[in-house]
C-alpha positions as CSV (number, residue, x, y, z in Angstrom):
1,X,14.1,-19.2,-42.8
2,X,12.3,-20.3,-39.4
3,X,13.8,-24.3,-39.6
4,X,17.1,-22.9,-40.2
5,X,17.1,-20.2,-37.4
6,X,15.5,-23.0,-35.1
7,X,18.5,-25.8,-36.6
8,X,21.1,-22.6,-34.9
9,X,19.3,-22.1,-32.0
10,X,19.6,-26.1,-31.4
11,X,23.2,-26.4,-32.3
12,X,24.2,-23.6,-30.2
13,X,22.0,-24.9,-27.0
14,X,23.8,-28.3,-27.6
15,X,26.8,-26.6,-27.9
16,X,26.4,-24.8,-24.7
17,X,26.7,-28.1,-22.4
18,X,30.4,-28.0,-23.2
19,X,30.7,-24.9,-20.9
20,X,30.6,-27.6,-18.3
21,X,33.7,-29.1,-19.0
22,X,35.7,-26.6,-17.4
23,X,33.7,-26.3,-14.3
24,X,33.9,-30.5,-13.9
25,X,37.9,-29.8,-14.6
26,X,37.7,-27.6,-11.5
27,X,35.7,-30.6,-9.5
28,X,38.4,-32.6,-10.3
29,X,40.9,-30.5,-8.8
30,X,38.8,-29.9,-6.4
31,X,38.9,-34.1,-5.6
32,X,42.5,-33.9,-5.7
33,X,42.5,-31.2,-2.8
34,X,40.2,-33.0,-1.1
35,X,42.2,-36.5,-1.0
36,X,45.3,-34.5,0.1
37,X,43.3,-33.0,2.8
38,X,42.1,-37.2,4.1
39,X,45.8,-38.2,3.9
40,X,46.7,-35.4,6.0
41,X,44.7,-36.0,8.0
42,X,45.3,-39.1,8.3
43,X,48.5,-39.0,9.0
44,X,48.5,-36.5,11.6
45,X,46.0,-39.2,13.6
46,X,48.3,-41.9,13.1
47,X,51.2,-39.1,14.6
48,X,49.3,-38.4,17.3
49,X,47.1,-41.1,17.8
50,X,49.3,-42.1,21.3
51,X,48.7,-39.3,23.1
52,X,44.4,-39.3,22.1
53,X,41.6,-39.5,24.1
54,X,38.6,-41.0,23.3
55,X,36.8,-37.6,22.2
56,X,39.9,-36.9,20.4
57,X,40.1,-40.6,18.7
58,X,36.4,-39.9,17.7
59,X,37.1,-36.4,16.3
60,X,39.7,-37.6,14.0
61,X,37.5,-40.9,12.8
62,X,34.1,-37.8,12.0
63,X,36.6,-35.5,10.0
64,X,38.1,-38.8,8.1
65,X,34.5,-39.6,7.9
66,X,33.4,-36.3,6.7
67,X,36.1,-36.0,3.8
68,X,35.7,-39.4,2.3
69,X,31.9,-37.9,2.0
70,X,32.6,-34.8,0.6
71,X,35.0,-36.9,-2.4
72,X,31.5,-38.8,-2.7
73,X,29.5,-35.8,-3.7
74,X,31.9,-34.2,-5.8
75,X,32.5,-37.4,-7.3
76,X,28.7,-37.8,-8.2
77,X,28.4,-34.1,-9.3
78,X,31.6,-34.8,-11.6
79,X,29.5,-37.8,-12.7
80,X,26.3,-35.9,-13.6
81,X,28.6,-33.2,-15.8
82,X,30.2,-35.6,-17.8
83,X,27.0,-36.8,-18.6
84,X,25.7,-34.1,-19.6
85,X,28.7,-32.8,-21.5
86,X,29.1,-36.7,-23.2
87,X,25.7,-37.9,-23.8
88,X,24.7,-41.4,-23.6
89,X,24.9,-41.7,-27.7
90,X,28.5,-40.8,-28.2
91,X,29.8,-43.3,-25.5
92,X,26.9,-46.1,-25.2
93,X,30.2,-48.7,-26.6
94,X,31.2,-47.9,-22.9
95,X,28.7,-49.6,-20.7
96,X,30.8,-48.6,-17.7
97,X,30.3,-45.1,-18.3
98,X,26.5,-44.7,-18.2
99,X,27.5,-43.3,-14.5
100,X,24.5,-41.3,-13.5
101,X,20.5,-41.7,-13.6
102,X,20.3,-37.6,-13.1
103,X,16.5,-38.5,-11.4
104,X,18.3,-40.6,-8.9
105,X,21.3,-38.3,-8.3
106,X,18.9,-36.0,-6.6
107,X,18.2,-37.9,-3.5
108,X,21.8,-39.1,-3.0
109,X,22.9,-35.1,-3.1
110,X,20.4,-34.7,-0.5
111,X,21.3,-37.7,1.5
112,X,25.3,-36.7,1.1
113,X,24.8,-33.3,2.5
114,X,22.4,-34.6,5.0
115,X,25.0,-36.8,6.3
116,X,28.0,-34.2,6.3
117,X,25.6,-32.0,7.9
118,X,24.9,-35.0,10.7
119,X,28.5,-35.8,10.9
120,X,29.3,-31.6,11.5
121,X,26.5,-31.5,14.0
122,X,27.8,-34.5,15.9
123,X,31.5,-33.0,16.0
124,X,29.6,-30.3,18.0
125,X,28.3,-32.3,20.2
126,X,31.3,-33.9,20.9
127,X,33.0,-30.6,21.4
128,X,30.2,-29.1,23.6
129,X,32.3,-27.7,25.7
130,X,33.9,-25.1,23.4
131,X,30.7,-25.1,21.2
132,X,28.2,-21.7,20.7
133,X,25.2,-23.1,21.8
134,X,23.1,-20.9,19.6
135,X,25.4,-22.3,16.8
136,X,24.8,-26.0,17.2
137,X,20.8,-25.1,17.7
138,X,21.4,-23.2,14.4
139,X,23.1,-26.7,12.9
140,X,20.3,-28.3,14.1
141,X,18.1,-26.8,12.1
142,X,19.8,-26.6,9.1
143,X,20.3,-30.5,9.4
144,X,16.6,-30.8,9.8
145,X,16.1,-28.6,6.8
146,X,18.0,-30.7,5.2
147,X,16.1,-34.2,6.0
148,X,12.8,-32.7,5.5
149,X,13.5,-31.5,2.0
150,X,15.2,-34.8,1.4
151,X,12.0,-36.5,2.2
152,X,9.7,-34.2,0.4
153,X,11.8,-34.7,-2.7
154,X,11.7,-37.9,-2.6
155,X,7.8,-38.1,-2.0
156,X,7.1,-36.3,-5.3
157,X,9.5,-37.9,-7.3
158,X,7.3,-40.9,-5.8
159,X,4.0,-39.0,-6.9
160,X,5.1,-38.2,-10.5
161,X,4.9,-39.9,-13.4
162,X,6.7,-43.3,-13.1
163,X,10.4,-43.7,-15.1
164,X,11.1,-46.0,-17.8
């Protein structure tokens, strides 16, 4: 009785990693938003790019910038669900598709959002003008947040038991 209750406990946690699928169907749509968003984007520089300033010419280039890094992290976090929904054993044929060391993804995330944070902050900057001032201090911090718990992660994974 107990092995065959624990054999449907198993199945139906293994089972339960397909209730990602959906979510990483919305990523991808998500992606899809987010390269119609660059090319927009883009496009309106390219329109306008004759009458830019500097400032302006630098605004455009951070928000390109700032996109393309956004696509980056959903891409990875795409790449960490189908992993977990098809794991290495049902497509190990593929040697392309071992996409993600989930250990590794963990500092990348951290360094992704550190970087759109930095990009955001210097956008600010450039717009100081306009800017709240309590606002950037407040993106400041949340940037720093950011880098420090980057950092700390990455220090224990470098404590903890080494990987294969």
């Amino acid at each position: 009785m107990g092995s065959r209750f624990n054999t449907i406990v198993r199945d139906a946690l293994l089972a339960s990693r397909w209730a990602m699928a959906p979510l990483c169907l919305g990523l991808i749509a998500a992606l899809l938003i987010v390269l119609v968003q660059f090319f927009r984007e883009l496009a309106h520089v390219v329109a306008g790019f004759a009458a830019m300033g500097d400032a302006e010419v630098i605004l455009a280039v951070l928000k390109l910038v700032d996109l393309v890094l956004i696509a980056n992290l959903v891409v990875m976090i795409i790449a960490a669900g189908v992993e977990l929904v098809l794991p290495a054993a049902m497509h190990a044929a593929d040697a392309a598709s071992d996409i993600v060391d989930i250990a590794a993804l963990k500092p990348r995330l951290f360094a992704s959002i550190s970087a759109i944070a930095a990009i955001d902050l210097l956008e600010s900057f450039i717009n100081i003008g306009p800017a709240d001032k309590s606002g950037i201090l407040w993106e400041i911090a949340i940037l720093l947040a950011f880098v420090v718990s980057g950092v700390l992660l990455a220090w224990m994974e470098r404590l903890g038991p080494e990987r294969r």
